[in-house]
VEXVODREN-14243 format. One line per field, with one value per atom (N, C-alpha, C): residue number from 1; residue in three letters; atom name; z, x, y. Coordinates in nm, 2 decimals. Atoms other than C-alpha are relative to their C-alpha. Example, Ala and Ser with C-alpha at 12.3 -4.5 7.8 and 13.67 -1.06 7.14 Angstrom:
pos	(1|1|1|2|2|2)
code	(ALA|ALA|ALA|SER|SER|SER)
site	(N|CA|C|N|CA|C)
Z	(0.00|0.78|0.00|0.00|0.71|0.08)
X	(0.09|1.23|0.09|-0.09|1.37|-0.08)
Y	(-0.12|-0.45|0.12|-0.11|-0.11|0.11)
//
This chain:
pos	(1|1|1|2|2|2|3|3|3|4|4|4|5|5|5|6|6|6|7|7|7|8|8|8|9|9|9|10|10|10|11|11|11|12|12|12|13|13|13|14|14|14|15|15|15|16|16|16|17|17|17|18|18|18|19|19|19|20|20|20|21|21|21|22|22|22|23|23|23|24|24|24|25|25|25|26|26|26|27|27|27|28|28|28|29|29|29|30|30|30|31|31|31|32|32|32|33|33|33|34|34|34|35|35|35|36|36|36|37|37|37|38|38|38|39|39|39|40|40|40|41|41|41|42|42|42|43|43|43|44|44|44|45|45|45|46|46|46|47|47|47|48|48|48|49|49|49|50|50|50|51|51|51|52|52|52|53|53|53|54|54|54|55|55|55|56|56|56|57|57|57|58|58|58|59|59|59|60|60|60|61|61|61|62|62|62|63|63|63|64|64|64|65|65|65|66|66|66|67|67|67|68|68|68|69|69|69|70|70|70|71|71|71|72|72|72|73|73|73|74|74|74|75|75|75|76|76|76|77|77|77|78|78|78|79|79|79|80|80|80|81|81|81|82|82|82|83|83|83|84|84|84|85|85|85|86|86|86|87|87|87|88|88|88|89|89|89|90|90|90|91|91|91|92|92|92|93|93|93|94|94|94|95|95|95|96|96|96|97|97|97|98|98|98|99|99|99|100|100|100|101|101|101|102|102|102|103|103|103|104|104|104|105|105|105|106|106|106|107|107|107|108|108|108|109|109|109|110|110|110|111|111|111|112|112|112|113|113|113|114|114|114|115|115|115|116|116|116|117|117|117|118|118|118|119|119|119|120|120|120|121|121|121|122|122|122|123|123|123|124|124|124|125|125|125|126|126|126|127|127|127|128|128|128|129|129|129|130|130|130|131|131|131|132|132|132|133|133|133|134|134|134|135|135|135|136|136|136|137|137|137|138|138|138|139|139|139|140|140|140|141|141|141|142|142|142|143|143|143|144|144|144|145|145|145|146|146|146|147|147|147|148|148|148|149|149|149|150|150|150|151|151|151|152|152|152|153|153|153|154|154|154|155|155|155|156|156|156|157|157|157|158|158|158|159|159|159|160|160|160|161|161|161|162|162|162|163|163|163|164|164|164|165|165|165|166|166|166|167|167|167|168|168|168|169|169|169|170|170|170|171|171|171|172|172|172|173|173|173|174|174|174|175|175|175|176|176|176|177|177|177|178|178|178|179|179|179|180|180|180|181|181|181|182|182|182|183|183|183|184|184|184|185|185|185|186|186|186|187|187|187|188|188|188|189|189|189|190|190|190|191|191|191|192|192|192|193|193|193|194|194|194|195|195|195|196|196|196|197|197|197|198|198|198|199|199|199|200|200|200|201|201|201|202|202|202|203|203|203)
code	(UNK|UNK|UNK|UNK|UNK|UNK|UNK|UNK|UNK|UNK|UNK|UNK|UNK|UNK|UNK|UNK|UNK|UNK|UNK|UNK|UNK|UNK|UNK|UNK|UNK|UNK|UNK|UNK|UNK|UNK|UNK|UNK|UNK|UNK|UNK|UNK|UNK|UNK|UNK|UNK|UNK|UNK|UNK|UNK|UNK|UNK|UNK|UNK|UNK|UNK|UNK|UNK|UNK|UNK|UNK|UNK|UNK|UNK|UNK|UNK|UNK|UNK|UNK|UNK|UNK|UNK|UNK|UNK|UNK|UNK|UNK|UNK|UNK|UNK|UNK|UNK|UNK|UNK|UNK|UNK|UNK|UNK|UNK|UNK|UNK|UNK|UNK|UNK|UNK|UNK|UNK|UNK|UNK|UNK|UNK|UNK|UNK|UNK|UNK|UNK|UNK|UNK|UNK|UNK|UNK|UNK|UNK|UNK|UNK|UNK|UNK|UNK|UNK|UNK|UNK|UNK|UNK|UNK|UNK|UNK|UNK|UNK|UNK|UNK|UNK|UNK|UNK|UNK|UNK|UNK|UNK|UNK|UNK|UNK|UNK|UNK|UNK|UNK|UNK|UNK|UNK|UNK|UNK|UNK|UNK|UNK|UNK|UNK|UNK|UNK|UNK|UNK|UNK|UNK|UNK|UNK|UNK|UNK|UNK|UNK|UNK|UNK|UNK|UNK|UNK|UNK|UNK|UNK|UNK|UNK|UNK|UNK|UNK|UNK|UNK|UNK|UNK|UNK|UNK|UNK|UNK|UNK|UNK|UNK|UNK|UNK|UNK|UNK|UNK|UNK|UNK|UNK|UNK|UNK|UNK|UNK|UNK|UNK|UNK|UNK|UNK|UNK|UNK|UNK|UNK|UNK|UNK|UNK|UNK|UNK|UNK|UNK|UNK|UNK|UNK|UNK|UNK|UNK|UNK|UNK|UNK|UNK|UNK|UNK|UNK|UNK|UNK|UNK|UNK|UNK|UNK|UNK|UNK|UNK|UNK|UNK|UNK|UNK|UNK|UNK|UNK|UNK|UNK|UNK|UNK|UNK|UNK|UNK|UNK|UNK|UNK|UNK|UNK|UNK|UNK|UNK|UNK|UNK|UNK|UNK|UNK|UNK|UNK|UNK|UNK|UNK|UNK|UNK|UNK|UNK|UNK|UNK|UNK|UNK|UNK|UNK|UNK|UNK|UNK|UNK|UNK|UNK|UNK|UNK|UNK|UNK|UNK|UNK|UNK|UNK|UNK|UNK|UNK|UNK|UNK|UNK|UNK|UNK|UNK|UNK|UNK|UNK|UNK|UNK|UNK|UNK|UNK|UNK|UNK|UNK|UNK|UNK|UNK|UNK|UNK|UNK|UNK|UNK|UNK|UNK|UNK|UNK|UNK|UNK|UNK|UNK|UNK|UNK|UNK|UNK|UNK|UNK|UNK|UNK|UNK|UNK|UNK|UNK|UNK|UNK|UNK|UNK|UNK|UNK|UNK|UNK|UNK|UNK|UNK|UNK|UNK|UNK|UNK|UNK|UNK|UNK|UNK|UNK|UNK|UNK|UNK|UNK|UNK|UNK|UNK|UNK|UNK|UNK|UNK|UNK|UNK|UNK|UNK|UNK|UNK|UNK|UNK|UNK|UNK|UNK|UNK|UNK|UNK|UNK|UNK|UNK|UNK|UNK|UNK|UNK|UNK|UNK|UNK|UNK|UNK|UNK|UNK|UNK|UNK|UNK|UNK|UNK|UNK|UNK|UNK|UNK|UNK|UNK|UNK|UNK|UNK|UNK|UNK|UNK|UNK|UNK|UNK|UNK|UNK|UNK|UNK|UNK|UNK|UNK|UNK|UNK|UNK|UNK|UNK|UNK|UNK|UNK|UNK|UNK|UNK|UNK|UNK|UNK|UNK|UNK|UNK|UNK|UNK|UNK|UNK|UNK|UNK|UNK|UNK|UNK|UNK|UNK|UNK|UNK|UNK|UNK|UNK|UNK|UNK|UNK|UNK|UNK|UNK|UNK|UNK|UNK|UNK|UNK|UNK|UNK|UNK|UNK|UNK|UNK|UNK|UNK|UNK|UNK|UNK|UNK|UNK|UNK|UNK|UNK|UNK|UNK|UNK|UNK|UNK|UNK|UNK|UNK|UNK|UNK|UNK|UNK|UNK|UNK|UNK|UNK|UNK|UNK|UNK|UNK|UNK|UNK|UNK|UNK|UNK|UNK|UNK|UNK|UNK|UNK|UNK|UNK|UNK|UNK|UNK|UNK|UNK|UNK|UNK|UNK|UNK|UNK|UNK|UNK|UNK|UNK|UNK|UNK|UNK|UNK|UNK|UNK|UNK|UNK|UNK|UNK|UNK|UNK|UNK|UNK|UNK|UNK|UNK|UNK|UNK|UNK|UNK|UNK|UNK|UNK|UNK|UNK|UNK|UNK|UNK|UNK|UNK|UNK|UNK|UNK|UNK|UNK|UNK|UNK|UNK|UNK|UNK|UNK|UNK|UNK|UNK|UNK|UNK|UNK|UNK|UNK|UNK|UNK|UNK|UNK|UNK|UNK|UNK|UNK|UNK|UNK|UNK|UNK|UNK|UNK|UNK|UNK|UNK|UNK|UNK|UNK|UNK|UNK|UNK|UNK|UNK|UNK|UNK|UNK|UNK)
site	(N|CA|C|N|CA|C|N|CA|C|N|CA|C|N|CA|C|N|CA|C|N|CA|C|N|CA|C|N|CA|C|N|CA|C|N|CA|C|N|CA|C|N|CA|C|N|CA|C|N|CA|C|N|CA|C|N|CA|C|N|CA|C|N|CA|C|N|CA|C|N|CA|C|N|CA|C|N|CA|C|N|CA|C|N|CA|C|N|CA|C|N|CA|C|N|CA|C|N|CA|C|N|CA|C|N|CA|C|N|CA|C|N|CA|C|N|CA|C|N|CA|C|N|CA|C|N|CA|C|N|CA|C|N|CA|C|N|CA|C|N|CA|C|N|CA|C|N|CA|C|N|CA|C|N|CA|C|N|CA|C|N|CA|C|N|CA|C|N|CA|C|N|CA|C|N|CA|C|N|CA|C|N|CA|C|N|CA|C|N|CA|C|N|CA|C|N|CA|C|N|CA|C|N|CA|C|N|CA|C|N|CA|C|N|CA|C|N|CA|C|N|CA|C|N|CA|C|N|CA|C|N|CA|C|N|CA|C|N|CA|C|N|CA|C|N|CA|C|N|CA|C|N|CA|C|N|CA|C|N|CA|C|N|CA|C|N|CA|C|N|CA|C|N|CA|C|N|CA|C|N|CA|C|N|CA|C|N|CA|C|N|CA|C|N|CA|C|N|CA|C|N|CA|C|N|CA|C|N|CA|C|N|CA|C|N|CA|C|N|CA|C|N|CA|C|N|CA|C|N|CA|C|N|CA|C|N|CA|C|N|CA|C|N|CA|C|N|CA|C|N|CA|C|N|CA|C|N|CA|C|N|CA|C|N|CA|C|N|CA|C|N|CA|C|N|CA|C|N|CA|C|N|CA|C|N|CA|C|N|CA|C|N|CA|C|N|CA|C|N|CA|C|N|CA|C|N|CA|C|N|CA|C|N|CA|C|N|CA|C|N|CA|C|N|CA|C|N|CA|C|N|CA|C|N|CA|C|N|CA|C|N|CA|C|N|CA|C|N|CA|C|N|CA|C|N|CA|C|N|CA|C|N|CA|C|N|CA|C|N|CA|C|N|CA|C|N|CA|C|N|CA|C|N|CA|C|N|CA|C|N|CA|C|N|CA|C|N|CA|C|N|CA|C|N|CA|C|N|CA|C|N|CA|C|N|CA|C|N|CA|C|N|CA|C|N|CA|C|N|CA|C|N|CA|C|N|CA|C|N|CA|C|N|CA|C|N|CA|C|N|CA|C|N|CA|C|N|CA|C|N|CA|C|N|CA|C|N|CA|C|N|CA|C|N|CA|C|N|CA|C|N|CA|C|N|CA|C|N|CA|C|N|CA|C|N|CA|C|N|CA|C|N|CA|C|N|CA|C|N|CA|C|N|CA|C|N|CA|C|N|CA|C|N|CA|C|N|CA|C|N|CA|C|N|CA|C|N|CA|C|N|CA|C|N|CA|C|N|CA|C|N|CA|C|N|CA|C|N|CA|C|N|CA|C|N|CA|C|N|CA|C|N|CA|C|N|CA|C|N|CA|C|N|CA|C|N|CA|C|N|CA|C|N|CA|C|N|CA|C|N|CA|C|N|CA|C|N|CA|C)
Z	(-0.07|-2.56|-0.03|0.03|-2.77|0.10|-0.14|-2.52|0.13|-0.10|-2.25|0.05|0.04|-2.32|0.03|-0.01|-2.35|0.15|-0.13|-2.03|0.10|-0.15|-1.81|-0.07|0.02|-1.96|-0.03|-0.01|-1.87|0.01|-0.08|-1.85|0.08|-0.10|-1.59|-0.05|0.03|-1.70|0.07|-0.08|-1.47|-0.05|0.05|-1.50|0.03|-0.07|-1.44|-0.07|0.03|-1.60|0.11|-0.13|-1.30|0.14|-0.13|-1.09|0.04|-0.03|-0.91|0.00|0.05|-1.05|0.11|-0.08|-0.76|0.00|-0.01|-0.63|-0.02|0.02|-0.73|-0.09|0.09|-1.00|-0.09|0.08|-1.18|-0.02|0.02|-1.33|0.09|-0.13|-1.11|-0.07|0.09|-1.14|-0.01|-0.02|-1.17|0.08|-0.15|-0.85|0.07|-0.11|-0.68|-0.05|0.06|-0.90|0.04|-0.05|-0.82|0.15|-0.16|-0.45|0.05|0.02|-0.47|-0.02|0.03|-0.64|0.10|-0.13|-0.37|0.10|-0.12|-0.09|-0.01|0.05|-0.24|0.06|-0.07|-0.03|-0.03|0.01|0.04|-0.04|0.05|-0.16|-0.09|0.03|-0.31|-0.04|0.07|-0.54|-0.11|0.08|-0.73|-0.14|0.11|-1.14|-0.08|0.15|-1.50|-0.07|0.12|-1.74|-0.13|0.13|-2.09|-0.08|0.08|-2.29|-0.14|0.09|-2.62|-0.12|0.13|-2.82|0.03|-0.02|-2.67|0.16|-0.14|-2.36|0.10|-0.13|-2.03|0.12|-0.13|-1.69|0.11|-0.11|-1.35|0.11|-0.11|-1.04|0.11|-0.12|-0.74|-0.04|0.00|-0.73|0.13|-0.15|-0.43|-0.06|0.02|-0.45|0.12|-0.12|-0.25|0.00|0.02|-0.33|0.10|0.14|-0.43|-0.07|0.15|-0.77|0.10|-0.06|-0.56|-0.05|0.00|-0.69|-0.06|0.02|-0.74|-0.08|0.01|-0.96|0.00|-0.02|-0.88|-0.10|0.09|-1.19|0.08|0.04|-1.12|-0.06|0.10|-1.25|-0.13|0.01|-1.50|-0.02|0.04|-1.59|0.06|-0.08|-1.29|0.02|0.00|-1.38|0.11|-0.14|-1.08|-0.07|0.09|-1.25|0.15|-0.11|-0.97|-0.07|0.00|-0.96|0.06|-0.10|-0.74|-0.05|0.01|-0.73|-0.14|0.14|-1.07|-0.08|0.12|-1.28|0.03|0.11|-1.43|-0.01|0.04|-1.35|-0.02|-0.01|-1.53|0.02|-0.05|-1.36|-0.06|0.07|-1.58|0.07|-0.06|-1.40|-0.04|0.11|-1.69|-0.05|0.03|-1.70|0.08|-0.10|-1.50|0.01|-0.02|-1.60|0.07|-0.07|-1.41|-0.09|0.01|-1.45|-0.15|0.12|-1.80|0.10|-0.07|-1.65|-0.08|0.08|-1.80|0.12|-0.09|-1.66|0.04|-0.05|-1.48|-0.05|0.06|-1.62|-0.13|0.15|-1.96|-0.07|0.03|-1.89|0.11|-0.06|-1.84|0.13|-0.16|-1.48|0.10|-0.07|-1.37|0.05|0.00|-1.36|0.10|-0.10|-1.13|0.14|-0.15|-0.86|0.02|-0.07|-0.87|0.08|-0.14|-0.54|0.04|-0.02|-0.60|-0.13|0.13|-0.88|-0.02|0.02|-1.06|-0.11|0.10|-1.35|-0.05|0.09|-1.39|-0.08|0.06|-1.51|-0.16|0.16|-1.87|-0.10|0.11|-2.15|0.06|-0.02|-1.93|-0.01|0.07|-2.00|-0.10|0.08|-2.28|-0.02|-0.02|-2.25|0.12|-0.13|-1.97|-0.02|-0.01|-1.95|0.04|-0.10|-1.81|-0.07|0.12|-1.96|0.10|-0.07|-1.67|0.12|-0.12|-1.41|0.01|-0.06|-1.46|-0.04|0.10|-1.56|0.00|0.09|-1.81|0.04|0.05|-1.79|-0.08|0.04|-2.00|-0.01|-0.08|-1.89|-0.13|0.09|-2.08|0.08|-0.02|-1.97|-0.11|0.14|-2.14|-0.06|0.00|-2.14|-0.11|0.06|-2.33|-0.07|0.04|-2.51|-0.07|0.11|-2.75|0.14|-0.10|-2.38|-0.02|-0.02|-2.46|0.12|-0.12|-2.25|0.11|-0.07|-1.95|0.01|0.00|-1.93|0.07|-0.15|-1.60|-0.01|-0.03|-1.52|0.14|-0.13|-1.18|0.03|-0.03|-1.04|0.17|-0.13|-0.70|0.08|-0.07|-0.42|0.08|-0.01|-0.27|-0.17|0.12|-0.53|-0.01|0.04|-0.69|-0.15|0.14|-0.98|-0.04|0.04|-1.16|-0.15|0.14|-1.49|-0.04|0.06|-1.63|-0.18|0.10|-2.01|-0.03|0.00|-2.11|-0.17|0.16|-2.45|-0.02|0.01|-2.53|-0.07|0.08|-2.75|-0.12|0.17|-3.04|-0.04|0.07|-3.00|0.04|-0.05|-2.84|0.13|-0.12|-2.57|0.07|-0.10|-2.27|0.09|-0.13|-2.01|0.05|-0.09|-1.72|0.12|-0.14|-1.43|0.10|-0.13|-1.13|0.09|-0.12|-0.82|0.11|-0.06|-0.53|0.05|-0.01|-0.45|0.08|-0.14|-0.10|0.07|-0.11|0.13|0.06|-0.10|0.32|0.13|-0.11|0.62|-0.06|0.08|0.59|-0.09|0.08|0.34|-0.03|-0.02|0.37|-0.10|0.14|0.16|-0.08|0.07|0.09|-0.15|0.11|-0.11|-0.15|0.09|-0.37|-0.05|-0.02|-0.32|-0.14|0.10|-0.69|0.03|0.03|-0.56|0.10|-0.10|-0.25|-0.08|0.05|-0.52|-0.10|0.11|-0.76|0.12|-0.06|-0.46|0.06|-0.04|-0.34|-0.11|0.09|-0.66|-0.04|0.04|-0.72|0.18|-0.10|-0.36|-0.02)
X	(0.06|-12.04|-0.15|0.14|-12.36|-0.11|0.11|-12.49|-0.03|0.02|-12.40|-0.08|0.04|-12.58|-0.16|0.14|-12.88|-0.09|0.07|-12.91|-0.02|-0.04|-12.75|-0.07|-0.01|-12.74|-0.15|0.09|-13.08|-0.07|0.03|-13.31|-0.14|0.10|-13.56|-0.14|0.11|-13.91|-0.09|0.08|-14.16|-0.14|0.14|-14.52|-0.05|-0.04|-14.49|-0.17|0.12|-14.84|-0.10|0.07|-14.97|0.03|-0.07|-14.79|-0.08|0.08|-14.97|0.15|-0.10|-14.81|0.03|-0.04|-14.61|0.00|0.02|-14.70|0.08|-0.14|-14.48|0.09|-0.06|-14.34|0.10|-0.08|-14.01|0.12|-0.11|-13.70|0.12|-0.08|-13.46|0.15|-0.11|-13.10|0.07|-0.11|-12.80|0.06|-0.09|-12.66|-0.10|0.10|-12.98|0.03|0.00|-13.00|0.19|-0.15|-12.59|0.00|-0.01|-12.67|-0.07|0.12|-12.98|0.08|-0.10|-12.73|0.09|-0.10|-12.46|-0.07|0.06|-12.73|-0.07|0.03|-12.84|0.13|-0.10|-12.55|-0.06|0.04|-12.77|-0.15|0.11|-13.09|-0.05|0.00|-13.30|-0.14|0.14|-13.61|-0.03|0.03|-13.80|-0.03|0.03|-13.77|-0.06|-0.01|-13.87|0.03|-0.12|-13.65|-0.13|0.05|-13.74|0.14|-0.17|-13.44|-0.01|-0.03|-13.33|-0.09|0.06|-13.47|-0.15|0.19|-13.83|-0.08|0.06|-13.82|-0.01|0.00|-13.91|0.04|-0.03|-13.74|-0.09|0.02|-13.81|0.12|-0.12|-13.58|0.00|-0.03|-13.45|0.15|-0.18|-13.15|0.00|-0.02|-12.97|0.14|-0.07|-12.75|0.12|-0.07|-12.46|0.16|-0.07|-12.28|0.18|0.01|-11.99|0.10|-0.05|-11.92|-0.06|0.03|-12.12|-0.14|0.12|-12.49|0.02|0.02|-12.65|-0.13|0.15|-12.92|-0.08|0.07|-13.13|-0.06|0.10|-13.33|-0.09|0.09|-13.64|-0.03|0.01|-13.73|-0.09|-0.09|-13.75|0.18|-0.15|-13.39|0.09|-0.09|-13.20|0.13|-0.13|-12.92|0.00|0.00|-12.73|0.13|-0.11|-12.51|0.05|-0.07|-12.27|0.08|-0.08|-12.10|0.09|-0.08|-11.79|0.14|-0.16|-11.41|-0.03|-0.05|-11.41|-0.07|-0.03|-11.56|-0.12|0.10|-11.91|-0.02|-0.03|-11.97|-0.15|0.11|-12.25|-0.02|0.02|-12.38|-0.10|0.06|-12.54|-0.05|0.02|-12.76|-0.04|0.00|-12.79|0.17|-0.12|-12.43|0.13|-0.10|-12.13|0.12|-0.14|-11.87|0.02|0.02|-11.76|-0.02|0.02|-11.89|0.03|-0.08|-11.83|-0.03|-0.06|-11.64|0.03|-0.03|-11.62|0.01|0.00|-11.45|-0.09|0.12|-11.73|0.01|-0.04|-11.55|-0.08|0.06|-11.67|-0.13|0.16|-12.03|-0.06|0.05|-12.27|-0.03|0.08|-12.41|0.16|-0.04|-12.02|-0.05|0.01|-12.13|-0.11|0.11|-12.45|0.10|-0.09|-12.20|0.11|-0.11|-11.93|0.00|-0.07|-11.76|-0.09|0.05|-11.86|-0.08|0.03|-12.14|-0.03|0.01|-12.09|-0.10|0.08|-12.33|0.03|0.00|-12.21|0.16|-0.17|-11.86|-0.02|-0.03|-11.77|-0.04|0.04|-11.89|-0.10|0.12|-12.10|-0.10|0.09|-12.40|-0.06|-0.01|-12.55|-0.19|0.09|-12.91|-0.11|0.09|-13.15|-0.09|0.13|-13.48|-0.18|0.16|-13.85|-0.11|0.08|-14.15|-0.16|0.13|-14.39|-0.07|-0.01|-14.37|0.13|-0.12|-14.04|0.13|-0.14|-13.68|0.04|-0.09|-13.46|0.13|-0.15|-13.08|0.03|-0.08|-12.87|0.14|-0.13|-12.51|0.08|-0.11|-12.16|0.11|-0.17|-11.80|0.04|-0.10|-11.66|0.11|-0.11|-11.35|-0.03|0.01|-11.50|-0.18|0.13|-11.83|-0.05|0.07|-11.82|-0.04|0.05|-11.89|-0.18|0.13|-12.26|-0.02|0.10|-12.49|-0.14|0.08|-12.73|-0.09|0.09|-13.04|-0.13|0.07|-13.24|-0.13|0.17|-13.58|0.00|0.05|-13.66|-0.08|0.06|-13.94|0.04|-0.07|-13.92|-0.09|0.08|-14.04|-0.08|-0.12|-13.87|0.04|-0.11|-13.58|-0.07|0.03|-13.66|0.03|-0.07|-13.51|-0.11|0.10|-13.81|0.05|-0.08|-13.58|0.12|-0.14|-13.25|-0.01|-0.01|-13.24|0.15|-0.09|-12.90|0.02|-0.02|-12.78|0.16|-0.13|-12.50|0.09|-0.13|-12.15|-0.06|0.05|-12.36|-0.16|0.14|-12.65|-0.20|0.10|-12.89|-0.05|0.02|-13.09|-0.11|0.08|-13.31|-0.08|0.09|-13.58|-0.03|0.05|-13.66|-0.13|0.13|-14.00|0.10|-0.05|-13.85|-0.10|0.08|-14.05|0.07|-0.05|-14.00|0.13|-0.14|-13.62|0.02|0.01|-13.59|0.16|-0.07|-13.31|-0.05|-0.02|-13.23|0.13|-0.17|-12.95|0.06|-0.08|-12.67|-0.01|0.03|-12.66|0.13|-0.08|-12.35|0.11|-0.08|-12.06|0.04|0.02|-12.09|-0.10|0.11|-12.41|0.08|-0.03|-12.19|0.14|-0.16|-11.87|-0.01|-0.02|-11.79|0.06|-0.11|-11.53|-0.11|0.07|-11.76|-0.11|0.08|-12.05|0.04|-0.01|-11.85|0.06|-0.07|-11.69|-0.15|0.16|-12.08|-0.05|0.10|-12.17|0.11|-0.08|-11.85|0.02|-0.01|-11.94|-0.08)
Y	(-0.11|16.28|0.00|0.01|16.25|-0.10|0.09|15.93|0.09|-0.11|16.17|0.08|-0.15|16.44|-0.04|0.08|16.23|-0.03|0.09|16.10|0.06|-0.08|16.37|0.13|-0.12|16.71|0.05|0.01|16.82|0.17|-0.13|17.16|-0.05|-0.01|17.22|0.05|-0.11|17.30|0.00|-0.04|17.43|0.02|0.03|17.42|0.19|-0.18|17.84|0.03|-0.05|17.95|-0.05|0.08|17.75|0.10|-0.07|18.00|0.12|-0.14|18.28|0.09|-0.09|18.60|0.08|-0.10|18.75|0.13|-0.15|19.08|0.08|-0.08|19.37|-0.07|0.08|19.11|0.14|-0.07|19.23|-0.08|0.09|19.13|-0.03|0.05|18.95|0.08|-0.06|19.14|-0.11|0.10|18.92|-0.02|0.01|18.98|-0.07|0.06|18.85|-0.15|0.15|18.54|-0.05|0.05|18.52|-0.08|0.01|18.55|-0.13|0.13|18.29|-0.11|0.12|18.04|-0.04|-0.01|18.09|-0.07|0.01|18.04|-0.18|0.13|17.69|-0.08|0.07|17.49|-0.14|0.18|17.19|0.02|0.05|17.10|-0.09|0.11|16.87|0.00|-0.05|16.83|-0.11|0.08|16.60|0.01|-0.02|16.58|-0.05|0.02|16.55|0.04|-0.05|16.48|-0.03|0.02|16.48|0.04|0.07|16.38|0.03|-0.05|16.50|-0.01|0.09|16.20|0.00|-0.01|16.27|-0.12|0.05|16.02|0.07|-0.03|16.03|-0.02|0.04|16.01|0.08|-0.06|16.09|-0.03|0.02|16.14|0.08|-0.10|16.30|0.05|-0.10|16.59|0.03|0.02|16.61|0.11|-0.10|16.95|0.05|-0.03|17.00|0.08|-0.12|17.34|-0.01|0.00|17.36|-0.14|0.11|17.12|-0.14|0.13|16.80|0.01|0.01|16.71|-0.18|0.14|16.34|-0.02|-0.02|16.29|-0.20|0.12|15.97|-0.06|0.02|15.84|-0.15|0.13|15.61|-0.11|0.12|15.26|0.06|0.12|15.14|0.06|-0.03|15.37|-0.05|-0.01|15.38|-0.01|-0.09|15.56|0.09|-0.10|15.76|0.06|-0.01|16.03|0.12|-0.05|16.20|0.12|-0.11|16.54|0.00|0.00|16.54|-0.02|0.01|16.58|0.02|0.00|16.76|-0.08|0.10|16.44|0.03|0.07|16.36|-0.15|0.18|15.98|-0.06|0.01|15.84|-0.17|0.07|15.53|-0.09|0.07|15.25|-0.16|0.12|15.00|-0.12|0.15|14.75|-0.02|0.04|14.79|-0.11|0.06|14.56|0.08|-0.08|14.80|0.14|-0.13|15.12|0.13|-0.09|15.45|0.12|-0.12|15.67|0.12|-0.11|16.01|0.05|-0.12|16.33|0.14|-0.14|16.66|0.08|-0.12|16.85|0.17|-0.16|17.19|-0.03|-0.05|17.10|-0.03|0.03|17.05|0.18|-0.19|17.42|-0.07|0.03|17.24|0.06|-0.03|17.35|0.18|-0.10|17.70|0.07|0.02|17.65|-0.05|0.07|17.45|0.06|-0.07|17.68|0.02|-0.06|17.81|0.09|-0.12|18.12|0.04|-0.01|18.20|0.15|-0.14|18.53|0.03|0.02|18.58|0.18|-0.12|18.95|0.01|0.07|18.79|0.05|0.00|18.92|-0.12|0.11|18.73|-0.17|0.12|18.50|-0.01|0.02|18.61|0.04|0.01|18.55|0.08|-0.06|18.68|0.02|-0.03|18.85|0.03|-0.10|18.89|-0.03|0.00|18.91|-0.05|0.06|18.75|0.09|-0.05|18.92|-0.11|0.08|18.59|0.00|0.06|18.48|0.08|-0.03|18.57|-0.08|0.13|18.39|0.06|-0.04|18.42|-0.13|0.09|18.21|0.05|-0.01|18.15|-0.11|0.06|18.03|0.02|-0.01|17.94|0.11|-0.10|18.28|-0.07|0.04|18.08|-0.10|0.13|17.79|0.01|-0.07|17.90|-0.14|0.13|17.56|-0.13|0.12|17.36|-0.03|-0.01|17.47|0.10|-0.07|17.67|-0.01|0.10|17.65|0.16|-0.08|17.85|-0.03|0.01|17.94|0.06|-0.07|18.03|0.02|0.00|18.19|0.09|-0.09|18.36|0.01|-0.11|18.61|-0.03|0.01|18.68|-0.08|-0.03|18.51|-0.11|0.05|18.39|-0.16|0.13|18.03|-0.08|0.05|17.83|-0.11|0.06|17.67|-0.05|0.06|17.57|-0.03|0.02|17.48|-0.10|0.09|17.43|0.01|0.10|17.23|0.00|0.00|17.31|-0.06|0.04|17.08|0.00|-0.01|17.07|-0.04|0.05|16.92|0.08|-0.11|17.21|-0.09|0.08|16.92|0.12|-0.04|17.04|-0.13|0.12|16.83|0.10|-0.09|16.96|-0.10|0.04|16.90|0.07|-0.08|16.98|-0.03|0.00|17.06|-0.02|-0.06|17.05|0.07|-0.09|17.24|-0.02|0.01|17.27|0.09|-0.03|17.29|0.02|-0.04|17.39|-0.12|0.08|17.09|0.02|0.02|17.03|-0.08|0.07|16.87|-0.16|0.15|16.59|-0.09|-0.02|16.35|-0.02|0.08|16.30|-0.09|0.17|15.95|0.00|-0.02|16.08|0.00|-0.04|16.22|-0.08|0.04|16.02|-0.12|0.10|15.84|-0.12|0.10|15.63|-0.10|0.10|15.48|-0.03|0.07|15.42|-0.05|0.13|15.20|-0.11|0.10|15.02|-0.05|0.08|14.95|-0.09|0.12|14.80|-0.09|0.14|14.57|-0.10|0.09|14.44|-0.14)
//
């Protein structure tokens, strides 16, 4: 889990002091930020990672509500770690062998791709609150608390997710810069499809 964790399990960090402070600024409720999440079906936005151990990636996320996202990494890494059908497949391109897979339930990113995302769900969240740009929540599987936790940043006006920090089963965390994370159209399911990108690369 610990390699894992490294490569994938990622937060978002935003360059937010950079941000002109929205007018009428206030704290986002949890229904808004629910509804915002929901409304994210298909999008897509360019990152930086910054990984546990102090490196650096860059990449593209390709989001495609619900339980489907792809995240792209850049040379030199180019790792491609897939969300879909349930699993977690991380994609090693100095590797020959197929994909390490881990249940998507027992990573916090299932909680953002849910069906349906509730955040006023008992025991999920874990703390709310306003800094005077942005709001934090941070979110848990009530059911499963030792999965780790994921913790968001969005400012308003309109709704926008400018963070996700990624605290994982061993208490690691990872950031990442998002840029802007756009509402796209449809994007197809091949994008996300695990089985059709190990059968591309044993072609």
């Amino acid at each position: 889990m610990r390699h894992m964790n490294r490569r994938f399990f990622t937060a978002a960090a935003f360059a937010l002091a950079a941000l002109p402070l929205p007018a009428m600024a206030q704290q986002l409720s949890l229904n808004e930020i629910s509804q915002y999440l929901n409304s994210l079906t298909t999008a897509q936005s360019e990152f930086t990672q910054i990984n546990a151990d102090g490196t650096i990636s860059t990449g593209t996320i390709y989001i495609k509500r619900p339980l489907r996202a792809r995240f792209e990494y850049n040379p030199p890494e180019e790792t491609l770690v897939l969300a879909a059908t349930g699993q977690l497949a991380i994609f090693d391109a100095k590797s020959n062998t197929g994909p390490e897979q881990y249940p998507l339930a027992r990573t916090p990113l299932n909680l953002i791709l849910a069906k349906n995302v509730d955040l006023t769900r008992d025991g999920m969240v874990m703390g709310h609150s306003y800094d005077g740009t942005a709001t934090t929540v941070t979110a848990q599987d009530p059911e499963h608390p030792e999965y780790g936790n994921i913790q968001l940043m969005f400012t308003g006006k309109p709704v926008e997710l400018r963070q996700w920090i990624i605290t994982d089963d061993t208490g690691q965390k990872t950031t990442v810069v998002l840029g802007e994370l756009k509402k796209v159209g449809n994007l197809s399911d091949r994008l996300f499809s695990i089985v059709q990108e190990v059968n591309q690369r044993n072609r």
